[in-house]
C-alpha positions as CSV (number, residue, x, y, z in Angstrom):
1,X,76.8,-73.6,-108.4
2,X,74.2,-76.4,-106.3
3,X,77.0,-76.6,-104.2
4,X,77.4,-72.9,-103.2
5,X,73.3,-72.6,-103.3
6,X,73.4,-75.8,-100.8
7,X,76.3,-74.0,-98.3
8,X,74.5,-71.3,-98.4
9,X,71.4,-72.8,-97.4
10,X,73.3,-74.4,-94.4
11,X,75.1,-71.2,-93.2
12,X,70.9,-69.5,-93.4
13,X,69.9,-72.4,-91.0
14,X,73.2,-72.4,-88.9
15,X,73.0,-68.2,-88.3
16,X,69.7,-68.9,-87.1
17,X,70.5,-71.6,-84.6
18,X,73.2,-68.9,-84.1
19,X,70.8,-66.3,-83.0
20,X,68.2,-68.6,-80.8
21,X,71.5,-69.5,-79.1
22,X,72.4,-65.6,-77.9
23,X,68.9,-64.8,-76.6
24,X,69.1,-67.5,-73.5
25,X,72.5,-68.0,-71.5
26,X,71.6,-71.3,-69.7
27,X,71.4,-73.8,-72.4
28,X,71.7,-77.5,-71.7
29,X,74.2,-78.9,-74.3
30,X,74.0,-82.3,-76.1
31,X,76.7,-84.4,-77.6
32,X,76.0,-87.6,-79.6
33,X,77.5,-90.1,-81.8
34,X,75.5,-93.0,-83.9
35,X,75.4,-95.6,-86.4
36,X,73.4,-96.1,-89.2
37,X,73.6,-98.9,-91.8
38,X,70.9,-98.6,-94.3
39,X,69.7,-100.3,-97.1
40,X,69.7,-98.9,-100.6
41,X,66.5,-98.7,-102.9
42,X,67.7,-100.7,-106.0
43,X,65.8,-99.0,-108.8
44,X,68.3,-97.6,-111.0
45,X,70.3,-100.1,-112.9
46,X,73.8,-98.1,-111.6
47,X,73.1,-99.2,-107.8
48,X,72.1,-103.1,-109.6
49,X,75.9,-103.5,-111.0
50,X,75.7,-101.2,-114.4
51,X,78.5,-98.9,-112.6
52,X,82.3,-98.9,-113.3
53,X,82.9,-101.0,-110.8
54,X,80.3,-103.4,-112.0
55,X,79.2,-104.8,-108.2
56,X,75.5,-104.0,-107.2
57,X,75.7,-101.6,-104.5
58,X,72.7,-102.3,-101.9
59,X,73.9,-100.8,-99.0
60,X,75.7,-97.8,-97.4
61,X,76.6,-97.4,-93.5
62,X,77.7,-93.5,-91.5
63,X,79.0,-92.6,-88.3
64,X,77.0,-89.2,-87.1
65,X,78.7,-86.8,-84.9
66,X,76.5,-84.2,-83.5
67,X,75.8,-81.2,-81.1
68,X,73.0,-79.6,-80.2
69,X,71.5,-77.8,-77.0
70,X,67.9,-77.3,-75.6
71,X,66.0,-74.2,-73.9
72,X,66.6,-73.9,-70.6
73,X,63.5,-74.5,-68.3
74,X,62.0,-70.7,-67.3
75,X,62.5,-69.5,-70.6
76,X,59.4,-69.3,-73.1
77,X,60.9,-72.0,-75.5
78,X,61.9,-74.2,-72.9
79,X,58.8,-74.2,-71.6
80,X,56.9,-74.9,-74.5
81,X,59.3,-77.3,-76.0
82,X,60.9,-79.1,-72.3
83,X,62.4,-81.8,-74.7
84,X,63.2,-80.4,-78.1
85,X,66.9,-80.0,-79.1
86,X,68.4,-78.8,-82.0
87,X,71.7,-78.7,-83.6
88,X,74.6,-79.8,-86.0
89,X,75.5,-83.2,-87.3
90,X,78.5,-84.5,-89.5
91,X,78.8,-88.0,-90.7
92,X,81.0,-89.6,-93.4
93,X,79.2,-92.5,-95.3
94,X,80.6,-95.2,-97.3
95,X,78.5,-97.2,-99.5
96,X,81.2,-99.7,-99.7
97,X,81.7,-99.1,-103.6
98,X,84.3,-95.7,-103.6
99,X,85.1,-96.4,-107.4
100,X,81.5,-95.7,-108.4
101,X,80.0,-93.7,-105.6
102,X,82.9,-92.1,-103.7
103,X,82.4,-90.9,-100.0
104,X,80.2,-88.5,-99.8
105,X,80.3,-86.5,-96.3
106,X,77.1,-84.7,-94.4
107,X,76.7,-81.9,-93.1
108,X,73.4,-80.8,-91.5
109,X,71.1,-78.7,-89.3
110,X,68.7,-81.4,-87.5
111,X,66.2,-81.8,-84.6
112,X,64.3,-84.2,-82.5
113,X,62.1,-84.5,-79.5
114,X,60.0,-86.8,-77.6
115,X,56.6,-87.4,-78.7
116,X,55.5,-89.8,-75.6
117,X,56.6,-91.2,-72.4
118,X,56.9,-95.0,-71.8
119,X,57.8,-95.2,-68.4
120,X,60.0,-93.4,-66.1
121,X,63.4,-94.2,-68.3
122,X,61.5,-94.5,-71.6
123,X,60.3,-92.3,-74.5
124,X,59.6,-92.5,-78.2
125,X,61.3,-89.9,-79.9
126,X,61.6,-88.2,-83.6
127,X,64.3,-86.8,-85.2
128,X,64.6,-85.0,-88.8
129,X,68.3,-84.0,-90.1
130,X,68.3,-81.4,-93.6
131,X,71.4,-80.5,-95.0
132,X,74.2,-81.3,-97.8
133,X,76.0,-83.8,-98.9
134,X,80.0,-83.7,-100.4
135,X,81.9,-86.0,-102.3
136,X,80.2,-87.6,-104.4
137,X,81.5,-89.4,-108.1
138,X,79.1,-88.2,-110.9
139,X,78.0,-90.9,-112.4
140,X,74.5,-91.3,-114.9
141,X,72.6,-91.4,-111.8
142,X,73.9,-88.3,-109.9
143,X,74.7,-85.1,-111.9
144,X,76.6,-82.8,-108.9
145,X,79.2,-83.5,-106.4
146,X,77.1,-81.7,-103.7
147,X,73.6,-83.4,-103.0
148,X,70.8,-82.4,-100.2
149,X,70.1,-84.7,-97.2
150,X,67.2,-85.2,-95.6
151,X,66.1,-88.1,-92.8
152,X,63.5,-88.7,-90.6
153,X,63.8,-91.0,-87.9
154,X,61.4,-93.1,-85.2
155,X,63.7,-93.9,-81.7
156,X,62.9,-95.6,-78.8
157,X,65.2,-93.8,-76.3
158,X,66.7,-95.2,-72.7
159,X,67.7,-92.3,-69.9
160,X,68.7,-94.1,-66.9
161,X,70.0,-91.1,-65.6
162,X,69.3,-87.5,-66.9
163,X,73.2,-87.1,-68.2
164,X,73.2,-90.2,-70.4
165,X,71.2,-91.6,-73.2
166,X,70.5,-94.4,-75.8
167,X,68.7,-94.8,-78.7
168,X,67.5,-97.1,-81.4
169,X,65.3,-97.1,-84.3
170,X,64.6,-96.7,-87.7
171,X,65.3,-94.0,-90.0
172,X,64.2,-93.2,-94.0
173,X,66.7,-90.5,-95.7
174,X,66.8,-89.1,-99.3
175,X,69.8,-87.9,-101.4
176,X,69.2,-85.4,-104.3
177,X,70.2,-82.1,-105.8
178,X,66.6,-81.0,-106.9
179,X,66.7,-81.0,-110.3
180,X,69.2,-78.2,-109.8
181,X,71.5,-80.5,-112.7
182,X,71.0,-83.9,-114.6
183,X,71.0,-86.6,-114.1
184,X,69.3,-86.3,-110.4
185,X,67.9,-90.0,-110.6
186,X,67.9,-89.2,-106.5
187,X,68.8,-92.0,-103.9
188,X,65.9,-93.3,-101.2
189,X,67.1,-95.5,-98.3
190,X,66.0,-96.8,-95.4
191,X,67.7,-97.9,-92.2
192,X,68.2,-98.6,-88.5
193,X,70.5,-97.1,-85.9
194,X,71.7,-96.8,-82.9
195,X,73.3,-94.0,-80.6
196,X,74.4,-92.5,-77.2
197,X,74.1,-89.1,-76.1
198,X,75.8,-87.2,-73.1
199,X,73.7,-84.1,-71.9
200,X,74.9,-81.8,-69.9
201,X,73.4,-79.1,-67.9
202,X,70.1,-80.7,-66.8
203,X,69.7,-83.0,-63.3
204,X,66.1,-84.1,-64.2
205,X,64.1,-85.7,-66.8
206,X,61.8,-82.9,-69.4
207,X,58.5,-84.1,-69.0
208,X,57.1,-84.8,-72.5
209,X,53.8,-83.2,-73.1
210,X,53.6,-81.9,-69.5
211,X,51.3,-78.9,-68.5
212,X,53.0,-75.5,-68.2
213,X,52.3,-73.2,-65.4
214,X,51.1,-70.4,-67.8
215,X,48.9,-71.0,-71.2
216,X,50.8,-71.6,-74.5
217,X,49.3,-68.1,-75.7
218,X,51.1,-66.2,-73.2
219,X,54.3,-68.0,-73.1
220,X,55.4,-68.0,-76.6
221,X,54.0,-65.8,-80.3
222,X,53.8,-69.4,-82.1
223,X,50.1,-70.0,-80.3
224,X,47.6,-67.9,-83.0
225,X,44.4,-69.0,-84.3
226,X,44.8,-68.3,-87.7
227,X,47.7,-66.9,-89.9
228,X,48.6,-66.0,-93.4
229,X,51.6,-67.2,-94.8
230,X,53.1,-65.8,-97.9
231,X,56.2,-67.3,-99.4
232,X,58.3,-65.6,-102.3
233,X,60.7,-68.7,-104.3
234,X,62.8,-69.3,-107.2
235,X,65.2,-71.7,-108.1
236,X,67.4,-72.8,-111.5
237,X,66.3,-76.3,-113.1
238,X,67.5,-78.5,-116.2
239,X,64.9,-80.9,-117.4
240,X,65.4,-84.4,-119.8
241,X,64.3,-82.5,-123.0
242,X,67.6,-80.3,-122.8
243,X,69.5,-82.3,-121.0
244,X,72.2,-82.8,-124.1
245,X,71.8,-78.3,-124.6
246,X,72.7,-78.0,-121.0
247,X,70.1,-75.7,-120.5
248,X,69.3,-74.1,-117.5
249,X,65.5,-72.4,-116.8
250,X,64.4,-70.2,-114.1
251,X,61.7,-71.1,-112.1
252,X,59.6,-68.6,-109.9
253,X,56.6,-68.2,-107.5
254,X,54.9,-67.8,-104.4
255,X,52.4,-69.2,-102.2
256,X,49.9,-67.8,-100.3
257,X,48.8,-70.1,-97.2
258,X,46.6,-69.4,-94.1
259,X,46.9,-71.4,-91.2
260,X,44.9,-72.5,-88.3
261,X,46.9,-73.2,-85.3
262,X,45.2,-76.7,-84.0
263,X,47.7,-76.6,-80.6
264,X,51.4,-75.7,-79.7
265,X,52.9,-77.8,-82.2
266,X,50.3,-78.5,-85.1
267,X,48.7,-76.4,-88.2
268,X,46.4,-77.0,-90.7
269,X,45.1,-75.1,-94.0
270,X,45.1,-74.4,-97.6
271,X,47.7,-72.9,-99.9
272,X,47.1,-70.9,-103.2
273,X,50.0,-72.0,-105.1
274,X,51.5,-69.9,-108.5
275,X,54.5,-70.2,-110.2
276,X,56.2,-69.7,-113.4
277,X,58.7,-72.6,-115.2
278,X,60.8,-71.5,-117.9
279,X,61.5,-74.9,-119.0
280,X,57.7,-75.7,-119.9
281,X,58.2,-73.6,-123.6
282,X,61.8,-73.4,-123.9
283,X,61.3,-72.9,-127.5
284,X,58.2,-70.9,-127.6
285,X,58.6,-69.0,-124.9
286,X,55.1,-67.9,-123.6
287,X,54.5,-66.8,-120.4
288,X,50.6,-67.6,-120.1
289,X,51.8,-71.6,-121.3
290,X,54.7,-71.6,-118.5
291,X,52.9,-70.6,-115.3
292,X,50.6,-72.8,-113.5
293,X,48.5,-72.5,-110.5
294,X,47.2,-74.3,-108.1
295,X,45.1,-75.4,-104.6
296,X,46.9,-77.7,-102.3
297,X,46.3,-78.5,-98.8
298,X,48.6,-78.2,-95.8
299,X,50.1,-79.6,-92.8
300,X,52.5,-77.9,-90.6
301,X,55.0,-79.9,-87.6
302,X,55.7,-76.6,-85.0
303,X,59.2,-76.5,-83.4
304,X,61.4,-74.5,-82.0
305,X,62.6,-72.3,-84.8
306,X,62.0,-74.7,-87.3
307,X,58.4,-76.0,-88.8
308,X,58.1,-78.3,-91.1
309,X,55.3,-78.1,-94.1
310,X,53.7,-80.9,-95.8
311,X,51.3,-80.1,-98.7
312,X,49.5,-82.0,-101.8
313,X,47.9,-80.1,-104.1
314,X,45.9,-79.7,-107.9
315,X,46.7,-77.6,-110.4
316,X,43.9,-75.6,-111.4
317,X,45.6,-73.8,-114.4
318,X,48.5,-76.6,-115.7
319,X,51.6,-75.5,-117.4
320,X,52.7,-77.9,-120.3
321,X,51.8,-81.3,-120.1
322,X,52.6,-82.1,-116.4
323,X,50.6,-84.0,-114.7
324,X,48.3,-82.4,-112.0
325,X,48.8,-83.5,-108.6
326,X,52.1,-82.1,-107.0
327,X,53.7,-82.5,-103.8
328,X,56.3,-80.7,-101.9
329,X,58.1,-80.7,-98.4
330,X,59.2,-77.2,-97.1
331,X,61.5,-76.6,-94.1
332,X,60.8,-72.9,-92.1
333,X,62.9,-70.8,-90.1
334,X,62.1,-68.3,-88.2
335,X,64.2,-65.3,-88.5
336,X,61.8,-63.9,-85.8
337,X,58.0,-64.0,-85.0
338,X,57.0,-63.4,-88.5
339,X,60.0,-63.7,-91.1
340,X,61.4,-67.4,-92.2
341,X,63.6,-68.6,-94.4
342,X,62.0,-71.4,-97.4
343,X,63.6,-74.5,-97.8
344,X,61.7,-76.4,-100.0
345,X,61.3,-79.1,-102.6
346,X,58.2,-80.2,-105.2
347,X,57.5,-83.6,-106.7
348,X,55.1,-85.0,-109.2
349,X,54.9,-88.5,-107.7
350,X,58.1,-90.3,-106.1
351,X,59.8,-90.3,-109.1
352,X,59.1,-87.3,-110.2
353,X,61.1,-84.5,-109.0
354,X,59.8,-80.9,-110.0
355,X,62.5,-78.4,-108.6
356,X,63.6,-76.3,-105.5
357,X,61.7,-73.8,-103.6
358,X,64.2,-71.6,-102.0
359,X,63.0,-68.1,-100.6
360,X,61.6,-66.1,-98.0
361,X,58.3,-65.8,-96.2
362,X,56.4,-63.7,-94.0
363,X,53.4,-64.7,-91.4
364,X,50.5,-62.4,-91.2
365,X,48.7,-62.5,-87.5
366,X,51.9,-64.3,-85.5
């Protein structure tokens, strides 16, 4: 089941890139490759040598393959957004240990832009990448063949000519399922790369940050002062206490979350945060002891079609004994000006993983 929830998840996010792509017919189209060795964090006695292959694994490498296109200049987006691009990657890893790991394959939405100019051939640029992962060998550290992906990366990108590009940098990336099925240890690494893309379509450099003839407010619905997010969720979850029971709880809330647009691509606010964990009184089922709420507050990266939300919050009303700070990390995308898709995840601490936030949301004032 994670794996059908996680395809499904994709094929959401790859519709909607489906549906930006039909409104505009001049796209300029992007095609990449890149390597990534990383390093593994050794936490978990499996990746130290306790496997069946008994050899520490501390590394893995991939080879990405990816598309993706960008707004042509005229259009709204393209004016807004002159270097964003967004698309699809795939990229087999090895983690040079198939016996105890396997070779897991990725499959993801991601996107990237540049957030300064160095020079006339140089930029720093960001990319994220969310998606799922396939093939891996359960093992006491990983409960699912199908894990979620997600990397964010820091490149320093050469264009010597608008048709051809390179990059390098550094990149941190996650593997997990989301508490979805134990064990979900989880898998942090970090890593470099390095990459070349062909562009085609374009016969000048997008000017990073550069003045548009009209004001963001006219061009484009993202530019508000103030919004009101609400966000419906729910996800399954197994926790340590049944782990042996393979029990499976039901976890359920929303969020409600105004927003003050700060510029074109940045928001800031608060976020009343409820929900409801079946796992909290499994055996006592009550549901005043298995919903919590909470305050957290929020930050929010604008893109085209996709923002990402960052949040930390308190519970004011704690469920169980769970500690009271939280975390989470939610992908949006916009279905149009004022329905998204929620793709999110919450955490108690690093280590800590809480569960999936997978639903639908709707902006008040867009």
């Amino acid at each position: 089941m994670t794996g059908k929830r996680l395809l499904s998840c994709i094929a959401a996010l790859l519709s909607c890139l489906s549906i930006y792509a039909r409104q505009e017919s001049s796209f300029v189209h992007r095609v990449g490759v890149s390597v990534r060795p990383a390093w593994n964090q050794m936490l978990w006695d499996f990746y130290q040598g306790d496997n069946p292959s008994g050899r520490p694994i501390p590394k893995n490498t991939s080879v990405h393959f990816q598309y993706s296109f960008m707004f042509p200049k005229g259009s709204d987006l393209g004016d807004m957004f002159p270097t964003a691009y967004q698309g699809i990657g795939l990229a087999p890893y090895t983690f040079h240990n198939r016996t105890a790991v396997g070779t897991p394959v990725a499959l993801y939405v991601f996107q990237g832009g540049s957030l300064a100019r160095l020079g006339r051939h140089f930029s720093l640029d960001y990319e994220w990448n969310f998606g799922a992962t396939f093939g891996w060998k359960k093992s006491s550290v990983v409960g699912t063949s199908v894990n979620a992906f997600i990397d964010a990366a820091l490149m320093l990108t050469w264009c010597p000519v608008p048709q051809f590009s390179v990059t390098a940098g550094v990149d941190a990336f996650h593997f997990s399922n989301g508490s979805v099925k134990l064990p979900n240890n989880g898998l942090n690494c970090l890593g470099v790369r390095v990459g070349a893309t062909r562009t085609f379509g374009v016969e000048r450099l997008p000017e990073a940050g550069r003045k548009n003839s009209r004001q963001p407010e006219d061009a484009h619905p993202f530019i508000e002062d103030l919004d009101i997010d609400l966000v419906l969720f729910g996800a399954p979850k197994q926790v340590w206490e049944y782990y042996s029971e393979n029990r499976t709880f039901a976890v359920a809330g929303f969020n409600l979350n105004p927003m003050y647009q700060v510029n074109r691509v940045f928001r800031v606010g608060a976020s009343f945060d409820f929900q409801y964990d079946g796992s909290v009184s499994a055996d006592h089922p009550s549901f005043g002891e298995n919903v919590s709420a909470g305050l957290s507050f929020r930050t929010e990266f604008v893109m085209p079609i996709f923002s990402l939300n960052i949040g930390a919050g308190y519970d004011i009303k704690q469920k169980g004994n769970n500690q009271r700070m939280y975390m989470l990390v939610a992908l949006k995308t916009w279905m149009t000006d004022s329905l998204f898709l929620h793709t999110g995840y919450m955490f108690r601490g690093i280590y800590y993983p809480e569960h999936l936030m997978l639903g639908v949301g709707w902006s008040f004032g867009r």
